[in-house]
N, C-alpha and C positions, 0 to 999 in steps of 0.2 A: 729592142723595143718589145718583142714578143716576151722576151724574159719577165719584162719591166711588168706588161699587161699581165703577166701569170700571177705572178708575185701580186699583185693590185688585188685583184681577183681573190686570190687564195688568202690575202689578208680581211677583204670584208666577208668573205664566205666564215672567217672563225671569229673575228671580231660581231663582242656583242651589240646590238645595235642600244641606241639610247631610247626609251619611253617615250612613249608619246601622251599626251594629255588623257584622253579618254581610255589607255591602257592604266593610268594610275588612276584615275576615276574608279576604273572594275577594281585595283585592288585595295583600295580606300573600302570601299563597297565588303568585299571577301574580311580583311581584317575586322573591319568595324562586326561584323555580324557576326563573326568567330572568335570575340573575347566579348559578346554581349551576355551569355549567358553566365558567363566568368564572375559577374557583376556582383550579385548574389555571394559568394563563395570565398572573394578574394578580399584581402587586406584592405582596410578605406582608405587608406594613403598609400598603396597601390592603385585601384581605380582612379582617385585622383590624378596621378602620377602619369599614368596611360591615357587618361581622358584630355591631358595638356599637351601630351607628345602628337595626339591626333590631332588636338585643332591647331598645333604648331605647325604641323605637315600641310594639314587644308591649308594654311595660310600662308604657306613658300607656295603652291599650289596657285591658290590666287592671285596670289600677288607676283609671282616669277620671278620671285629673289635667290639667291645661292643659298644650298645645304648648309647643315651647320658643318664644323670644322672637325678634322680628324680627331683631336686630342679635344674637344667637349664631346664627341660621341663615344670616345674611352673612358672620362671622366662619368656621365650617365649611364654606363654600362657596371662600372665599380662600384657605383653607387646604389643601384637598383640591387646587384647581389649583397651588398652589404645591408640594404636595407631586409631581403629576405630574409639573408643568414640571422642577424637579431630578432624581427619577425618569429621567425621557429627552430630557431637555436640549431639546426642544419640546412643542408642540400638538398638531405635525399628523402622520400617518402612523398606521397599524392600531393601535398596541398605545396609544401615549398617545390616540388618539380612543374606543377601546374603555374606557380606563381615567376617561375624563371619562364617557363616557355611565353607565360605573357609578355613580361617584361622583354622580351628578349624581341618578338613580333612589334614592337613597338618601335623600339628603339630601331628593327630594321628599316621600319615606313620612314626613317628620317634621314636615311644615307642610300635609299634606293635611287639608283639612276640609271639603269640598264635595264635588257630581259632579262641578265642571269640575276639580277637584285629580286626582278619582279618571279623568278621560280624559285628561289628561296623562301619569300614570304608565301607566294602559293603554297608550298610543303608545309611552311610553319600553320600554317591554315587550317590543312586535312590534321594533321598532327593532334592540333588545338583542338577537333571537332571530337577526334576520338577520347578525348578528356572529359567532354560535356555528359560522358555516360559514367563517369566515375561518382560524380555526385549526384544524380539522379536518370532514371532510365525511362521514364512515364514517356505516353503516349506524345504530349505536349511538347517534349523536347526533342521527340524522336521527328516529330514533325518538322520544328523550325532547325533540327540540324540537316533534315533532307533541302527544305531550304535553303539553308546557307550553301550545301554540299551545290547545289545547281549553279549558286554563283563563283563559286571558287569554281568550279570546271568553266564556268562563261568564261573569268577572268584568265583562265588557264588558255582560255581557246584564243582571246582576243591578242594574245603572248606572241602570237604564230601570223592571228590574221588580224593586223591594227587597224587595216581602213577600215574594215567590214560594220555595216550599221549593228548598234548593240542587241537588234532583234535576233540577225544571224548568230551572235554569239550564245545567246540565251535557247535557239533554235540546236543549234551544235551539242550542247549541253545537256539537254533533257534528252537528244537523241542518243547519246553517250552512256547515258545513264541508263535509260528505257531499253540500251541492247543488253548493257550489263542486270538486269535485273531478274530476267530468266537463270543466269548462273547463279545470282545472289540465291535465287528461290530454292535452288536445287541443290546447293552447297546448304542453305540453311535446313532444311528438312533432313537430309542424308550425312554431314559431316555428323563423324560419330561421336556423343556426348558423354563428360565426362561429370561428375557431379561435383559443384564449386568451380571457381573461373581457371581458365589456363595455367594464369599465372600468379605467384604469391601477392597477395595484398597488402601494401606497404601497413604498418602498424597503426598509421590515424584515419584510414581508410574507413571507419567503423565510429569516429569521432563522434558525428553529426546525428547519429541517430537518438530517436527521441522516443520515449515512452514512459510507463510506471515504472518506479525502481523497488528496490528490496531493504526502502527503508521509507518511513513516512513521518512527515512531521508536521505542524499547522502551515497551512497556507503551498504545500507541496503539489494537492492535488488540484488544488482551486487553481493554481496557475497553469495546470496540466489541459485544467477542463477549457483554458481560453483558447485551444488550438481546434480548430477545424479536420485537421488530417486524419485522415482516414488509419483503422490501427489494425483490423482486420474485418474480413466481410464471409457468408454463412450462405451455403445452400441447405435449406431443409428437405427432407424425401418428406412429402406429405405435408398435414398440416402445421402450422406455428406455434410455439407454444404461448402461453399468454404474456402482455407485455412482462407483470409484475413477475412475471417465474423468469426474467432472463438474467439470472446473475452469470454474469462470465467471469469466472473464479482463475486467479493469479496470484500475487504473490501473499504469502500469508506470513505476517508478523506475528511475535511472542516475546520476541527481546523489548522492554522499557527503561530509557536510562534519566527519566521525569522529562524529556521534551522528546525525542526520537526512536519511533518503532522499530525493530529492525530483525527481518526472518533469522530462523535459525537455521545456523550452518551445520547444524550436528543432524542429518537426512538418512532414514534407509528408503529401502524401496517397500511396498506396501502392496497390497491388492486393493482394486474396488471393495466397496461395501457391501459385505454378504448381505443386507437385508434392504430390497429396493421393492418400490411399488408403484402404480398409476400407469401412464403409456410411456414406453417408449421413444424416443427422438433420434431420428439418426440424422449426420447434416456433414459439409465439409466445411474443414474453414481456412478461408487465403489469409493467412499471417505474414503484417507487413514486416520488416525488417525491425528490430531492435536490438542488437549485440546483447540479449539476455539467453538464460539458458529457459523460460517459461514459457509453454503453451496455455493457449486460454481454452474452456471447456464450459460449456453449461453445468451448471452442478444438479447433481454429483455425477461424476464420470461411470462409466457400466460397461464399455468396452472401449480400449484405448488405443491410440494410433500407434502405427510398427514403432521399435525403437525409441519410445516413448517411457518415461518411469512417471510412478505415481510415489511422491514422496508420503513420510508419513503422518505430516500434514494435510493430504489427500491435496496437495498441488501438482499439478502437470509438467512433468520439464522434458526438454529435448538432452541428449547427451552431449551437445555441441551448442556454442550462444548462435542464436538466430539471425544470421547477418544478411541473407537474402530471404527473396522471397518462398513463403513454402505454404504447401497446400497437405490438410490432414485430415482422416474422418473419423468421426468419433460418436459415439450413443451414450446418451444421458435418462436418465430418471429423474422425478421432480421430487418422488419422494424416496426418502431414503434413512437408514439409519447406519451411520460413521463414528468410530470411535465409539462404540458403547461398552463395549473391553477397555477402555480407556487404561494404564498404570497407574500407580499411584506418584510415581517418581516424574511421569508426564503434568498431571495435574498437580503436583507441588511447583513445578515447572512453571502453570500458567496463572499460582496464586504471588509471582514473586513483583514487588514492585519497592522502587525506590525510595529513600525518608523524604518526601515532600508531598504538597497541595496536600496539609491538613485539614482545610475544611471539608474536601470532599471526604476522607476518611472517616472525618465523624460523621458526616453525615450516611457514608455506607455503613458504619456499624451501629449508627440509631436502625436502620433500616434489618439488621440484623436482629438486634434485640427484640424489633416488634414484631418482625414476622417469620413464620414456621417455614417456608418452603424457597426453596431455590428460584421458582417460577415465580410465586409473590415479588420477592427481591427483584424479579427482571421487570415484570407487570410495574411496583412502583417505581423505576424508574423510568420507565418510557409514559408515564401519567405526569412523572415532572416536566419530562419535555414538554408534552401537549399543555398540563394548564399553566405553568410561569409562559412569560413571555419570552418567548425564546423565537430567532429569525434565521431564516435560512437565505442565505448570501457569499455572491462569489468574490467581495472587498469586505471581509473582516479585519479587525481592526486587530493591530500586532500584539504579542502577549508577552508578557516576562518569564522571569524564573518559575512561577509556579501557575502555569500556563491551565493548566484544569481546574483551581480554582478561581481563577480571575475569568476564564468564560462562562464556566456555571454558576459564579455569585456576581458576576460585575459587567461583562460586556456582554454576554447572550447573545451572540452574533458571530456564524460561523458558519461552514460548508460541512462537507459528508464526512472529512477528517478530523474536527474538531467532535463534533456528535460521537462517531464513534470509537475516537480516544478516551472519551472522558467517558462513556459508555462502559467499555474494557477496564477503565482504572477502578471505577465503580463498584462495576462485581467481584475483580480481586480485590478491594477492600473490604466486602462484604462477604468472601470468603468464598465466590463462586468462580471459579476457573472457567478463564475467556481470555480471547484471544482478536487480532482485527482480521479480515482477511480484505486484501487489496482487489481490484479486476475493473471490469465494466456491467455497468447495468443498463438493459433498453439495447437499443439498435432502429434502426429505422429499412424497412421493405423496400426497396427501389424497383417501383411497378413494371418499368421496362425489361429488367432481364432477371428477377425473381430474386435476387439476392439480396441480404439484411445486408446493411452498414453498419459498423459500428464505428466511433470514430473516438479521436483523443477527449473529447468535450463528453462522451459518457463514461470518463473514467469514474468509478465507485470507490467508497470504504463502508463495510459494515461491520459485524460484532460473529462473534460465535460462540456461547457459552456451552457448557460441559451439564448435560443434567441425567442423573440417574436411568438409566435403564431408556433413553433415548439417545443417549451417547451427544456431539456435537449439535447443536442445533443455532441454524441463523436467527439472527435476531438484528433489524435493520433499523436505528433510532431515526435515520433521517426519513423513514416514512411517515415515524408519529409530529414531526416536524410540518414536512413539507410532503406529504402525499402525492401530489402531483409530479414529482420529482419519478418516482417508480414508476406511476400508472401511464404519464405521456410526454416525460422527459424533460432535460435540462430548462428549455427555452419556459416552459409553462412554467415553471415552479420560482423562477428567480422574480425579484419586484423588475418592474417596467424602469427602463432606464439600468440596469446592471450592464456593464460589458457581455454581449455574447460573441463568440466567432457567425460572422458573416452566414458560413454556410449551411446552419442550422437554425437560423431562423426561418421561424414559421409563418408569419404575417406577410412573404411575398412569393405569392404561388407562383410568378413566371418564373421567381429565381429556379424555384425547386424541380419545375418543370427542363428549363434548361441543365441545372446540374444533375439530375435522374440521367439524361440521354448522355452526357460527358461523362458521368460514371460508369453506366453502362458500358459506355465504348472504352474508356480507360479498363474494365474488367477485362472484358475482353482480349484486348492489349495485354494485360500481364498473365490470362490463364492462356494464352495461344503464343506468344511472341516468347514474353519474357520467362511465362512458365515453360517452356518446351523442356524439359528436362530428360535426362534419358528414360524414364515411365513414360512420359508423355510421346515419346519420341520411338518407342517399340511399340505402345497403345496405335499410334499414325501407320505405321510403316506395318501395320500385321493388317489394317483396315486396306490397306492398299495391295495386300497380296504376300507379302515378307512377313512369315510365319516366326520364325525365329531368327531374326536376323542378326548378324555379328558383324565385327568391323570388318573384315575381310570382301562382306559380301556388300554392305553398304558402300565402300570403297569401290568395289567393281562398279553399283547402279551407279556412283556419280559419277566416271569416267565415263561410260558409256550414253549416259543422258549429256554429261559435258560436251562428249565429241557429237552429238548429235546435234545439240544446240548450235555449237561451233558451225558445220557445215552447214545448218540450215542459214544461218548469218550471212556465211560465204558464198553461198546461193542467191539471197537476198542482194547481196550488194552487186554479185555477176551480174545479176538482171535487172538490177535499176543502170546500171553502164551501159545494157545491152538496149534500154528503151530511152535510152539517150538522143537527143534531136541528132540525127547525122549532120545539120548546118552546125549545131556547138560542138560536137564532136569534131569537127574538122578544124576547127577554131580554137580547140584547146590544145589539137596537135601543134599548130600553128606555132601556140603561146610556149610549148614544152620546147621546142625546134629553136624558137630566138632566143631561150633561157639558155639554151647552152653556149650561145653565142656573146652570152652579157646581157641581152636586152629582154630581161625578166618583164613581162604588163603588172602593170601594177593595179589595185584591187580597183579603183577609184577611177581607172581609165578608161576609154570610149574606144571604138576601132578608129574613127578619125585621131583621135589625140595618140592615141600608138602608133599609127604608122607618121606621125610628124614625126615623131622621134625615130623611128628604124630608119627613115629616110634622112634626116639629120645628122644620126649615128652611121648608119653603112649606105650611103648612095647609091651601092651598086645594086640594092635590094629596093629601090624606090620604084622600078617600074611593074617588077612583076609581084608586088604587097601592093601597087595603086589597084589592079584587075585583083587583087584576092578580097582587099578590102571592100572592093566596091562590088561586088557578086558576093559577097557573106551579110553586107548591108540590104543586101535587094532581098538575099533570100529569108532575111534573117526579119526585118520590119518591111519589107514591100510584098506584092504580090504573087510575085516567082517562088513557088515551091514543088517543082515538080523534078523527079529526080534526075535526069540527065544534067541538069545547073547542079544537082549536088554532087554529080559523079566528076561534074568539072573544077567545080571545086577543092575536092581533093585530090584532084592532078595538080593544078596548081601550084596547093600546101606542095607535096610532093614534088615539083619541078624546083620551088623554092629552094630545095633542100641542094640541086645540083647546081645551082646558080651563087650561092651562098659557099660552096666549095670551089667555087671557080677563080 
């Protein structure tokens, strides 16, 4: 019989126990919220796929019908990976291994039926959370994954403790977290930093990023300018320079093949332009990610960031493409003289155009024949722009084979790439070496924390012609167009009714008001969190007393602050035991003493409904749990609390202990 009981025993003690209702509620809750951001990212007939498997599950749930069957949840398993594999023609790399871990969390919600089912998908959970930083790291995600992280520990807690009301779970959870965040802090400031992430970045890691590229063609930039997102932002030392002086200089075309512009690959390195003049500008600028190798600059550049080359196009490049975030400082001049040495083998270079759009040709070389000077030539044609009818818009109309003369003789209707292609085609037909140069123009001040925005919706194109003894000089057609365009930005300049991105318009000051304070805080967030980089991270640590600090030594302060933390925890929790009610302290011994005996209390139970069952269960323990029960009730809801009743009490517990071995 004893054998029998042990064995009994020793098989529920390892046996999983089954789910209960509001245990699969928490982890309905955790999954759901841990492939919500997925959403965005992943295949649409994946999301669909995953969004069926959930409300299949809700609805075994509901209804309390049986799982599906072993050989359909092998079949939807083969099929979800074959559906990936096609999807992205592998397994391995961010987006197919993100899209298996979903798939895979899904499929478990439909065969769980234990706790060890429900710590499987808990892990898949934490797992899935740490994904949601692969494609975007911003403030706003960092938010609802702390979020999410509370409920996957709730659910985690509720694993252990199922009767418990879901306050206690969510109460466990934040308390879990709230001890763990002191180490997070002091791990994160002192773990020593390496520059680029731990670990190799699969190959399409870099897919999704979005910018100007190193080639431009009609309708390229106009769809660029419909984004809202931010593409880099500017602190200035001092004042601002005027709006129309903000050209933010990138990438620069000179290849034409009669429809698409395209930089030249043939670069050396260059010095600024020896001859600069007017004030000064120094500023920083957070560059958001774009797998390109180009920095942006106010032009013309005068002192340039570490590591940085200046091509001999006088464009800015990093010697690595840009895949995360990075911060550079840089001094500009407004006036300047570049390229006035110019070659002759360069400017043969920027006279070369393809055999098409004859009319505009003739009409550059009537332009030719009647006028003397280089600068006449530019003069009339930024006069054509302003007197024909010519419109500035962000839905021009498609153009064919000979794409420059059918918008300057036939549709007249075009954005800052159209003006300043056919701008460029012009002067080299007219025998004047020009070239376009790509960037942003404008920025908008965010009154909150001083910083320009500039975002994808001021992307620019303007011209640069080659003229004697002034060397390069800009020349922007879309201002003879649409002026307002320069002086106060996209929103003003387009007709009423054109698509703009939401977050640039100007006609609703609360918008502007609320996204000022969220951009702010999102700065914030990436010059302090995200930016911490090893500079930033010796910058902190020499502020705080660690002069030169090295891994060695950083290594020592987070040990030593670790084991501090630690004990002071250890402390913490001695002394919340220590100011423990002596009546529940006597009562939990009580509960610890019948647990070894088989007769575990359960979360949900009353001291009357416990002792029915101990007395049920071992008779022999009915008389003297009747006096413990009934003096833990008196002292514990009635009037008696003075200690001698507690001192009796714990005799009691105590006597129990001999009586129960009897």
């Amino acid at each position: 019989m004893a054998t029998s009981a042990r064995t009994g025993i020793h098989g529920a003690k390892h046996a999983s126990p089954a789910l209960g209702r509001m245990q699969e509620l928490w982890l309905f809750a955790s999954a759901g919220m841990s492939l919500l951001p997925h959403v965005e990212h992943a295949p649409i007939w994946l999301t669909i796929a995953v969004g069926a498997a959930l409300a299949w599950r809700m609805a075994i749930w509901w209804r309390r019908t049986a799982l599906p069957s072993r050989w359909l949840l092998n079949f939807l398993v083969a099929a979800g990976s074959a559906g990936i594999f096609l999807t992205f023609n592998q397994f391995f790399g961010k987006d197919p291994g993100i899209a298996l871990l979903i798939c895979f969390l899904a499929l478990k919600l439909l065969e769980m039926r234990r706790v060890r089912d429900g710590l499987a998908i808990i892990f898949l959970c934490y797992f899935l959370l740490l994904t949601h930083f692969l494609n975007e790291q911003g403030i706003g995600v960092a938010g609802f994954t702390l979020a999410t992280l509370v409920v996957v520990t709730a659910a985690l807690a509720s694993l252990g403790h199922g009767g418990r009301p879901a306050a206690d779970h969510l109460r466990q959870s934040v308390l879990m977290l709230a001890q763990a965040a002191p180490f997070m802090l002091v791990l994160f400031l002192l773990f020593p930093r390496v520059q680029g992430p731990l670990w190799g970045m699969p190959a399409d890691a870099y897919s999704a990023m979005s910018g100007l590229s190193d080639s431009m063609s009609p309708g390229s930039i106009s769809n660029l300018s419909l984004s809202g997102e931010i593409a880099f932002r500017v602190k200035f030392e001092g004042d601002l320079p005027p709006r129309p002086a903000l050209y933010w200089r990138g990438p620069v075309l000179s290849l034409y093949d009669g429809r698409t512009w395209r930089a030249d690959a043939r670069q050396r390195k260059v010095s600024p332009p020896d001859t600069a003049a007017g004030p000064t500008y120094r500023y920083s600028v957070t560059l958001e990610p774009h797998n390109k190798h180009w920095l942006f600059v106010l032009e013309m550049p005068w002192k340039l960031p570490p590591d940085a080359i200046l091509a001999r196009d006088y464009q800015l490049l990093s010697k690595t493409p840009v895949r995360s975030r990075i911060r550079y400082e840089a001094q500009s001049h407004l006036e300047f003289v570049p390229g006035a040495d110019e070659s002759e083998v360069s400017l043969r270079r920027h006279l070369a155009l393809p055999a098409n759009n004859p009319r505009t040709r003739a009409l550059a070389e009537k332009w030719r024949q009647e006028l003397a000077t280089d600068e006449g030539i530019v003069r009339r044609m930024l006069d054509h722009f302003r007197q024909e009818k010519f419109f500035y818009t962000l839905t021009p109309p498609l153009l064919g084979e000979n794409s420059i003369d059918q918008f300057l003789f036939e549709t007249r209707r075009g954005f800052c790439e159209h003006y300043a292609s056919a701008f460029v085609f012009a002067m080299r037909a007219a025998g004047v070496p020009a070239r376009v140069v790509t960037g942003y123009q404008g920025g908008e001040e965010n009154p909150v924390d001083g910083y320009m925005i500039v975002r994808q919706s001021d992307a620019h194109a303007w011209a640069e012609v080659w003229l004697k003894d002034k060397g390069w000089v800009r020349v922007d057609p879309t201002a003879a167009i649409a002026p307002n365009r320069i002086e106060a930005g996209l929103a003003s300049a387009v007709p009423a009714g054109e698509p703009l991105p939401f977050l640039v318009r100007t006609d609703l000051s609360w918008l502007r008001g609320i996204r000022f304070r969220w951009e702010a805080l999102s700065n914030s967030w990436n010059q302090w969190v995200l930016g911490y980089n090893p500079q930033r991270q010796r910058e902190v640590l020499s502020r705080l007393g660690m002069r030169e600090p090295d891994w060695k030594t950083m290594t020592a302060a987070m040990a030593v602050l670790c084991g501090l933390l630690l004990l002071g925890l250890v402390f913490w929790t001695l002394h919340k035991r220590i100011r423990i009610d002596p009546t529940v302290r006597a009562w939990n011994l009580l509960s610890r003493k019948l647990a070894h005996l088989g007769l575990a209390r359960r979360d949900w139970e009353g001291p009357m409904d416990f002792f029915n069952r101990v007395a049920l269960s071992r008779p022999e323990l009915a008389h003297p749990m009747q006096a413990i029960v009934a003096l833990y009730i008196d002292l514990r809801y009635g009037k008696q609390n003075d200690q001698s009743a507690q001192q009796r009490l714990r005799k009691l517990v105590s006597n129990l202990e001999i009586v129960a071995k009897r």
